[in-house]
C-alpha positions in Angstrom: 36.8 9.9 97.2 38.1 8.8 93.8 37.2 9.1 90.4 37.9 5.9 87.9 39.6 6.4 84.9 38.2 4.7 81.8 39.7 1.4 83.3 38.7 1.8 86.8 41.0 2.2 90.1 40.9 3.6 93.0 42.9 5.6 95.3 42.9 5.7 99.0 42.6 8.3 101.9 43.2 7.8 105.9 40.2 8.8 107.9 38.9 8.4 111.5 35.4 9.2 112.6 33.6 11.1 116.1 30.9 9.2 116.4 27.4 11.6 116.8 23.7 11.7 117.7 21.3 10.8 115.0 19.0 14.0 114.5 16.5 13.6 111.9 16.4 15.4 108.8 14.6 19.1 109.0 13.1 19.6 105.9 11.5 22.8 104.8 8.2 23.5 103.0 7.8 26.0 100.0 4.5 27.3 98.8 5.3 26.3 95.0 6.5 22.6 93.4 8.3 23.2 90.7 7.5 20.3 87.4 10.6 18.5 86.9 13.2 21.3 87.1 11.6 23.9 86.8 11.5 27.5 84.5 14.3 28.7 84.0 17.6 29.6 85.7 17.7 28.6 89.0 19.0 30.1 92.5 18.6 29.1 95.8 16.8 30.3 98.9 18.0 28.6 102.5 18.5 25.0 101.9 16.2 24.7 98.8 17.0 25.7 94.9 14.4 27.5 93.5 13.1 28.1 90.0 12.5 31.5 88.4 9.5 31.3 89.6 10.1 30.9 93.3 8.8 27.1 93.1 11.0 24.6 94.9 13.1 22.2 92.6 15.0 19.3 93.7 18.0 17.8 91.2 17.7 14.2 91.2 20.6 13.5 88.4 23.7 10.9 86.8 27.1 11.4 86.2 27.8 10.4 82.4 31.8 10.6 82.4 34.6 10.6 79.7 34.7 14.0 78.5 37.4 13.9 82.1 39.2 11.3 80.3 41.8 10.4 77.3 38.6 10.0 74.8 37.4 13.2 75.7 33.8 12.6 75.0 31.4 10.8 76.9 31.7 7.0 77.4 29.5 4.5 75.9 29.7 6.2 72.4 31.3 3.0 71.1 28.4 1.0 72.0 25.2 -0.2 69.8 22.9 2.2 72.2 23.0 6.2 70.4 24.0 8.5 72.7 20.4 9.9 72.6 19.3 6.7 72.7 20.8 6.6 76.4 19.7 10.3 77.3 16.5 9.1 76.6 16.8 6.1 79.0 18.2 8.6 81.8 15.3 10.8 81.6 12.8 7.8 81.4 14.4 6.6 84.6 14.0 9.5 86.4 16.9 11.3 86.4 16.6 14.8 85.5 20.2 16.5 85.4 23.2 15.4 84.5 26.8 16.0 85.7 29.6 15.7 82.8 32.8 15.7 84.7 35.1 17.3 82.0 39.2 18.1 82.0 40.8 21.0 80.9 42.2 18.8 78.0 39.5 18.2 76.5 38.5 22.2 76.4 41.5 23.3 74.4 41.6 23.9 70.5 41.9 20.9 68.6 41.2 18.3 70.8 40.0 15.3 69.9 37.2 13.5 70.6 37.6 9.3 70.4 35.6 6.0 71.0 32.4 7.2 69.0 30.8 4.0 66.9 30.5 5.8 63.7 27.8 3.4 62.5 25.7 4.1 65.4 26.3 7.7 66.1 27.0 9.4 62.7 26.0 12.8 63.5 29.1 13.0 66.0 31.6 12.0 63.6 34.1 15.0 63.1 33.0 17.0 65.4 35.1 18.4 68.9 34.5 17.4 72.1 33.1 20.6 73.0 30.9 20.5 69.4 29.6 16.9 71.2 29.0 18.3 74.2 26.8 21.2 72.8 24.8 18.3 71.3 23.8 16.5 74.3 23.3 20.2 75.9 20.6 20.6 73.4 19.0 17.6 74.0 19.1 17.2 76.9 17.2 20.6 77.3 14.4 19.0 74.9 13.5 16.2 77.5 13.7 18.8 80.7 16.6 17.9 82.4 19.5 20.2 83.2 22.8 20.4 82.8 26.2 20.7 85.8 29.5 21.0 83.9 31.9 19.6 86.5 35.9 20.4 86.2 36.5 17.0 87.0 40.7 17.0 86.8 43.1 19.8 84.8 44.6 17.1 82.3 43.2 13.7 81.2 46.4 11.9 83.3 44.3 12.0 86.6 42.7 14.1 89.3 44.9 16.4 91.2 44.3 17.5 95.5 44.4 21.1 94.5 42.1 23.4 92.0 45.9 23.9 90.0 49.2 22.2 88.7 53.1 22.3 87.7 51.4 22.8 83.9 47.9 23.6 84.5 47.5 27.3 86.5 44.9 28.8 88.1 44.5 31.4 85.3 43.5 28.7 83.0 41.4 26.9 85.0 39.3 30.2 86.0 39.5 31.6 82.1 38.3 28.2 80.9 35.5 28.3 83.3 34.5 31.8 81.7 34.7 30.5 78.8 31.7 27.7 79.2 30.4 30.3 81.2 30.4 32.5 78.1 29.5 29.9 75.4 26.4 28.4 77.2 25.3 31.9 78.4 21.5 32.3 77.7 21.0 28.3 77.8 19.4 27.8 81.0 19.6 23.6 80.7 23.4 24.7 81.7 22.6 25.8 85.3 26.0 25.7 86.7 29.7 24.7 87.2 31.0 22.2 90.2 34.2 24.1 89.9 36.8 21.5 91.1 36.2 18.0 91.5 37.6 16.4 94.8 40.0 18.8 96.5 42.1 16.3 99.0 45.0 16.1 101.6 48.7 16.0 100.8 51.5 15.5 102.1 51.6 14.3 106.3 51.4 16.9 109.0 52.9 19.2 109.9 54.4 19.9 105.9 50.6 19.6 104.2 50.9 20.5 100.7 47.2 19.6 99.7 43.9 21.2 100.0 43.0 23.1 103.2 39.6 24.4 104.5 39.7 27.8 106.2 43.4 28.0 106.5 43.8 31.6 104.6 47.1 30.1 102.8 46.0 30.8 99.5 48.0 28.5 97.8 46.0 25.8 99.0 42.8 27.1 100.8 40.4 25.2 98.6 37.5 28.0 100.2 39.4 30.9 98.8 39.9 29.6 95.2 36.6 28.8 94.9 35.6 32.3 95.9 38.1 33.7 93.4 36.5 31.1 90.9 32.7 31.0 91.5 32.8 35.0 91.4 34.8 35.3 88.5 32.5 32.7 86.8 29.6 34.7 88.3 31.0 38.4 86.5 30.2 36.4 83.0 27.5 34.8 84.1 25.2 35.8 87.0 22.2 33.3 86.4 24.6 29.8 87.2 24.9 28.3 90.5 27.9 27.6 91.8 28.6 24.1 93.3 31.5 23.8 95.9 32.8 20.5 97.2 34.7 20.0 100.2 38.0 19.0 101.0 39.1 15.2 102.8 41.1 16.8 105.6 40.7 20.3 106.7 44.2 20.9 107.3 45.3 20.2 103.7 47.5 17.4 105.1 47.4 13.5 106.6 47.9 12.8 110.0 51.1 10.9 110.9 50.2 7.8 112.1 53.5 6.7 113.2 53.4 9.2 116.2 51.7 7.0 118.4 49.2 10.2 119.5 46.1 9.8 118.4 44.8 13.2 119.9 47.1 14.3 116.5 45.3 12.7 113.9 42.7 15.1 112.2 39.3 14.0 111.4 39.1 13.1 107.5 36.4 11.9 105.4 35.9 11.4 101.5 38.0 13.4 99.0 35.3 16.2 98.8 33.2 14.9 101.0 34.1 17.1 104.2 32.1 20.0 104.6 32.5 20.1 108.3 34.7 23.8 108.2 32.3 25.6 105.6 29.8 26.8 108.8 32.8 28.4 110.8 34.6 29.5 107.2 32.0 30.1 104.5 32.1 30.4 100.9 31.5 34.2 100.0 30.2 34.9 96.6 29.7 38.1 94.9 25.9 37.2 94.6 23.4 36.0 97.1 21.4 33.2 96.6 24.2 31.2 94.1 26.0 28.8 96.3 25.4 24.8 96.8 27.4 22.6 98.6 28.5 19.4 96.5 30.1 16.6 99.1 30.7 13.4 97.7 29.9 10.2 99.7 30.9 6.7 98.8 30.5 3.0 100.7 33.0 -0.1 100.9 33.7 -0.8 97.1 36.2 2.1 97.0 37.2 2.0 100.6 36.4 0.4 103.7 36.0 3.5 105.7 36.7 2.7 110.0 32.8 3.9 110.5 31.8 0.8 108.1 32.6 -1.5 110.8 31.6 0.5 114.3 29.9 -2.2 115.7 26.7 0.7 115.8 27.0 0.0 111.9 24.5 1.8 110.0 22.5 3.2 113.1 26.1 5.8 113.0 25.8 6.6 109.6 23.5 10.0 110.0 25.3 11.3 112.5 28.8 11.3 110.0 26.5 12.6 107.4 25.5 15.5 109.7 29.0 16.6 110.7 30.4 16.5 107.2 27.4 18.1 105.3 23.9 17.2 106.8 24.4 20.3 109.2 24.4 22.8 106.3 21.4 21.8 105.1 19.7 21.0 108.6 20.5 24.4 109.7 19.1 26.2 106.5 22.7 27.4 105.8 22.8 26.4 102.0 20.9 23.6 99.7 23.0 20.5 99.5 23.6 18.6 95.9 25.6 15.4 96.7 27.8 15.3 93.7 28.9 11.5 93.6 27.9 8.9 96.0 28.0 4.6 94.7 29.0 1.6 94.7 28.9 -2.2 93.5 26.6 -3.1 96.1 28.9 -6.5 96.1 29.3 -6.4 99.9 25.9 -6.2 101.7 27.0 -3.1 104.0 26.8 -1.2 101.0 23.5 -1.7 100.2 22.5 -0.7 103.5 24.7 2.3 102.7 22.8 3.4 100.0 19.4 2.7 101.5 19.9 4.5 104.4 22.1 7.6 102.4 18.8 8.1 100.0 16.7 8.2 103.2 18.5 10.7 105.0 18.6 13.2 102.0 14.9 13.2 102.6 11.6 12.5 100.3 9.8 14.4 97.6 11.1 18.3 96.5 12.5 19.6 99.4 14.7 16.6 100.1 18.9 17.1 99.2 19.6 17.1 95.7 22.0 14.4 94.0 24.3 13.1 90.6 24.3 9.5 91.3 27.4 7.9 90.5 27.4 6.9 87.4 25.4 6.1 84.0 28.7 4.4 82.8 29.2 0.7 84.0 33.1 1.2 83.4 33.0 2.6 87.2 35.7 0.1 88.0 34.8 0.5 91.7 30.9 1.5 91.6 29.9 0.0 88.3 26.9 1.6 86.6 23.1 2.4 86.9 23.7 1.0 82.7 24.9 -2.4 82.3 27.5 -3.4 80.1 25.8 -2.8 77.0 24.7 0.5 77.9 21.4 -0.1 77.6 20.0 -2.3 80.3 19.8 -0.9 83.7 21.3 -2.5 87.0 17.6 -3.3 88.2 18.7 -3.4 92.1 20.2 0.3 92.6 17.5 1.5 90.4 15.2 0.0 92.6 16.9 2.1 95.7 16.7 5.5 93.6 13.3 5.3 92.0 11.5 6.6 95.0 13.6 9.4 95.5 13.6 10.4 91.8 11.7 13.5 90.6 11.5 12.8 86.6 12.1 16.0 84.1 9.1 17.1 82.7 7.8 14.6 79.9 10.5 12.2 80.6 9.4 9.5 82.7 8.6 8.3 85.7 8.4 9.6 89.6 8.4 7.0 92.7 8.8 3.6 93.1 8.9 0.8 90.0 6.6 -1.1 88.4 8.0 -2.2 85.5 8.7 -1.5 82.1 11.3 -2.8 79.3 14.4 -2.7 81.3 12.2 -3.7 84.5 11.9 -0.2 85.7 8.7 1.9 85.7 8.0 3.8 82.2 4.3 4.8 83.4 1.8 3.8 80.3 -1.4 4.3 79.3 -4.8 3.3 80.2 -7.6 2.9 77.7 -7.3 1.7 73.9 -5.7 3.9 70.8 -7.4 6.4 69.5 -7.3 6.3 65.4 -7.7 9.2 63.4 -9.6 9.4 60.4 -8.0 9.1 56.8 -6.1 12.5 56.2 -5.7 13.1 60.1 -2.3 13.3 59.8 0.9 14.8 57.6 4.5 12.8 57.2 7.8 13.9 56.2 11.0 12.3 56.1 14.8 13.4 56.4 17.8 11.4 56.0 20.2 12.9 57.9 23.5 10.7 56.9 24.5 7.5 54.9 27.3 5.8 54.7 28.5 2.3 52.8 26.2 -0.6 54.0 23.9 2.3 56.0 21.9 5.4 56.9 20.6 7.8 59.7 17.5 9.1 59.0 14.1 10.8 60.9 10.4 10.5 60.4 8.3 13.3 61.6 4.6 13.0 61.6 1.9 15.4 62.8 -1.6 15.0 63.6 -3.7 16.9 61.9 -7.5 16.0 64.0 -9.1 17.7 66.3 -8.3 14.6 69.2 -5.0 13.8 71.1 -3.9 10.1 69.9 -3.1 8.0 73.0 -1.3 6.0 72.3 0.5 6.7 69.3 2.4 4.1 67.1 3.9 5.3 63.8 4.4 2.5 61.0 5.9 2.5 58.1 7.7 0.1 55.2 11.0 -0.6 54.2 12.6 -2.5 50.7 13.3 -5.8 51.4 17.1 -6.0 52.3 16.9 -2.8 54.7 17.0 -3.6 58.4 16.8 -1.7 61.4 20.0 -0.7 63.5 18.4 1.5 66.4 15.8 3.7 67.4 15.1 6.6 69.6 12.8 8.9 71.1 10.2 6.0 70.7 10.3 1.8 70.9 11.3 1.3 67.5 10.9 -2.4 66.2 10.5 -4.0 62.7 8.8 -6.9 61.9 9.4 -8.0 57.7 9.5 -4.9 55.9 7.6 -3.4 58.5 8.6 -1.3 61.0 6.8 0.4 63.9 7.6 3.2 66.6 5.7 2.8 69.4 5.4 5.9 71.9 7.8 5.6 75.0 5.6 5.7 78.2 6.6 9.1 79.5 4.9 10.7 76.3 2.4 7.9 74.9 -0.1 10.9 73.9 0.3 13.1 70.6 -1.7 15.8 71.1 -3.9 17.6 68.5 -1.6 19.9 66.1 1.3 17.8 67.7 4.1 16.5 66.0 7.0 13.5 67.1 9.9 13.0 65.4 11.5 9.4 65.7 15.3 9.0 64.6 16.4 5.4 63.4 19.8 3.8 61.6 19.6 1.0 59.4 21.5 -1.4 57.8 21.1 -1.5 53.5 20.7 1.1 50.8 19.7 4.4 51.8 15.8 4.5 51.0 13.0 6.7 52.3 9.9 5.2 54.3 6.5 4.3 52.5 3.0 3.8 53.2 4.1 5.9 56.7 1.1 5.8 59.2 -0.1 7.2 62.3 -2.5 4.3 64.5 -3.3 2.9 61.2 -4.8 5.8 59.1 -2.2 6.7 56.1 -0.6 10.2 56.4 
């Protein structure tokens, strides 16, 4: 319904609620599983995406906002966690897409990115928002995941009900979409653009003046605009999916409650979240096979919905689902990907909630697609999957997600936990190292920055044998006075002068011929590793 600015909030909508008959969830086989997400661009085919191939992929992602707000970059880049460092926490977790809700601010030349920890993040110092964003693109695509750029409000101030405002047109909104469209063209980790985050009702009935489903005013018929978007987006670039949320009240406007008629009042859900007009009134895209409903769903921590406490409370809750959305999918209409759904899980109803919500989108790859909401723990009313240092991991909603999570390839994990360092499953492997023989292996070494009191640097090291080393650990030395900051792409840990990088559980093999780089800062004068090894034998 909402989304939080960087200090939280939320905002209210009226709704009422038929109540329905459970059906349970139809879900379709396909000859071919896509790993993680797949080859290639992606399209759809009935309720399913599908890879290049053909093979059946499910998006099981995050939201990572910021970019949407006055910093204009992702969140958490002030923290002692690298931004890759959390990417590669994401995709160990599971999560293999990620939604970067973005604003039209933060797209336009000279804009400024803020809130990056210098020390910890080096290599984003200076550079735009979009120059950032290209960066986590990149990497992103390394570790398999892929990539929804969601319009998440025209200016950093806040979200608006319709797709345009008094300063921000339509025109700009549509040639700003072309734009990304253009820019990330030939990157298939970009796989799409959720063109309009949260369309809702203004204004009270009869003088609606917010976003309307199927009501041909074209001023505010949030169906239209995204058919005027998506195939405009589409004449740039064909290969992208295009992700359509739904509206809160289908008129465009809020009932008046003061009438004293209920048979007036119109049925509302979430800002987004109502699909219910899109089987009578269809999107229409210039392209088959492109389109993907995105409702958003949320529990009691952003607003105590009437349907929260129907005394059939959660036995009703699939029957809401399948009038707002759940119908699309059910009857092979078009694949669902639920944008945003969360909460605090403070109040007990909403951990039933979310229980029950993950069931009814349905197990392994032909299940509905989600973005959980959110990676950031500055969700003032859904907190995070991180916790407040942005590297733990809220252990209980983890828990709930981890069987529904289908990991990217080579980055983690895929059903239920086990364990691991933030007490979530990181896999691991069975047997003891295998140790190469002396000259097994080559080293190299790049500092990438320094700065006073610090550096960024990267150790690469190959092996050279004829065996896969499983698992690997890279040590090397340091002067005395040089201490580790951080560590990614392995569990990076010093002891002394020593300091060793052990291999993170999605990828504890290096194969023959294989290389693995592992980034690090550190605190002291700039100096280059000795005495590197791989599992012992010196490289």
């Amino acid at each position: 319904m909402i989304r939080p600015t960087a200090f939280g909030g939320a905002l209210t909508a009226l709704a009422t609620v038929a109540a329905g008959v459970f059906l349970a969830a139809a879900v379709n086989s396909s000859p071919a599983v896509a790993a993680g997400t797949g080859t290639g661009y992606l399209h759809t085919n009935g309720n399913q995406i599908v890879d290049s191939t053909g093979a059946t992929v499910r998006l099981t992602g995050i939201n990572w906002f910021g970019m949407e707000t006055d910093n204009k970059t992702f969140h958490g880049l002030w923290s002692s966690n690298p931004w890759r460092g959390q990417l590669d926490t994401m995709a160990r977790l599971g999560y293999n897409t990620l939604r970067v809700p973005y604003s039209n601010d933060a797209l336009k030349p000279g804009a400024t990115a803020t809130g990056i920890n210098d020390f910890v993040n080096p290599d984003l110092v200076g550079l735009s928002p979009l120059q950032i964003l290209d960066k986590v693109i990149d990497y992103a695509g390394s570790k398999g995941m892929r990539i929804i750029l969601d319009r998440h409000r025209p200016t950093a101030a806040g979200q608006s009900p319709l797709w345009y405002t008094s300063t921000v047109s339509e025109a700009t909104w549509i040639n700003d979409w072309k734009m990304l469209a253009q820019r990330y063209a030939g990157n298939p980790t970009v796989i799409g653009a959720d063109l309009h985050n949260e369309p809702h009702a203004e204004g009270t009935n009869p003088a609606a003046t917010g976003a309307c489903w199927g009501c041909g005013d074209t001023t505010r018929d949030w169906r239209l605009a995204a058919e005027r978007a998506g195939n405009a987006i589409l004449g740039v670039q064909p290969n992208w999916l295009i992700f359509v949320e739904g509206v809160s009240c289908p008129s465009g406007g809020l009932s008046n409650v003061w009438d004293n008629d209920p048979s007036n009042d119109e049925d509302c859900g979430w800002w987004g979240g109502n699909l219910s007009k899109a089987g009578e009134f269809p999107v229409r895209l210039s392209m088959a096979n492109r389109l993907v409903y995105s409702p958003h769903e949320y529990a009691t921590s952003v607003y105590r919905q009437t349907w929260f406490d129907a005394p059939d409370y959660p036995a009703n809750m699939p029957a809401i689902w399948d009038k707002y959305f759940g119908y699309l999918y059910k009857q092979n209409i078009a694949p669902i990907m639920m944008g945003e759904f969360g909460s605090t899980l403070a109040d007990p109803k909403d951990r039933v909630w979310l229980e029950r919500l993950m069931a009814y989108t349905g197990t392994g790859v032909s299940g509905m697609s989600f973005t959980y909401w959110s990676w950031n723990p500055n969700s003032g009313d859904t907190g995070g999957i991180a916790l407040d240092d942005w590297t733990n991991v809220n252990t209980t909603k983890q828990a709930i997600l981890q069987p529904y999570l289908i990991a990217p390839s080579g980055g983690g994990p895929t059903g239920g936990p086990t364990g691991g360092p933030t007490g979530v499953p990181t896999g691991g492997p069975t047997g003891g190292p295998t140790t190469p023989p002396p000259g097994a292996c080559t080293a190299s070494y790049r500092q990438v920055n320094a700065w006073p009191g610090g550096f960024q640097g990267e150790v690469t090291v190959k092996n050279t044998g004829a065996a896969a080393v499983n698992p690997w650990s890279v040590t090397w030395s340091w002067p005395s006075g040089v201490t580790l900051g951080s560590g990614w792409n392995a569990t990076v840990t010093q002891s002394g002068t020593t300091v060793t990088a052990a291999a993170p559980g999605h990828a504890p093999a290096l194969p023959a011929g294989g290389s693995i780089t592992v980034g690090f800062t550190a605190n002291g004068t700039a100096s280059a590793p000795g005495t590197l090894k791989l599992n012992g034998a010196s490289c």
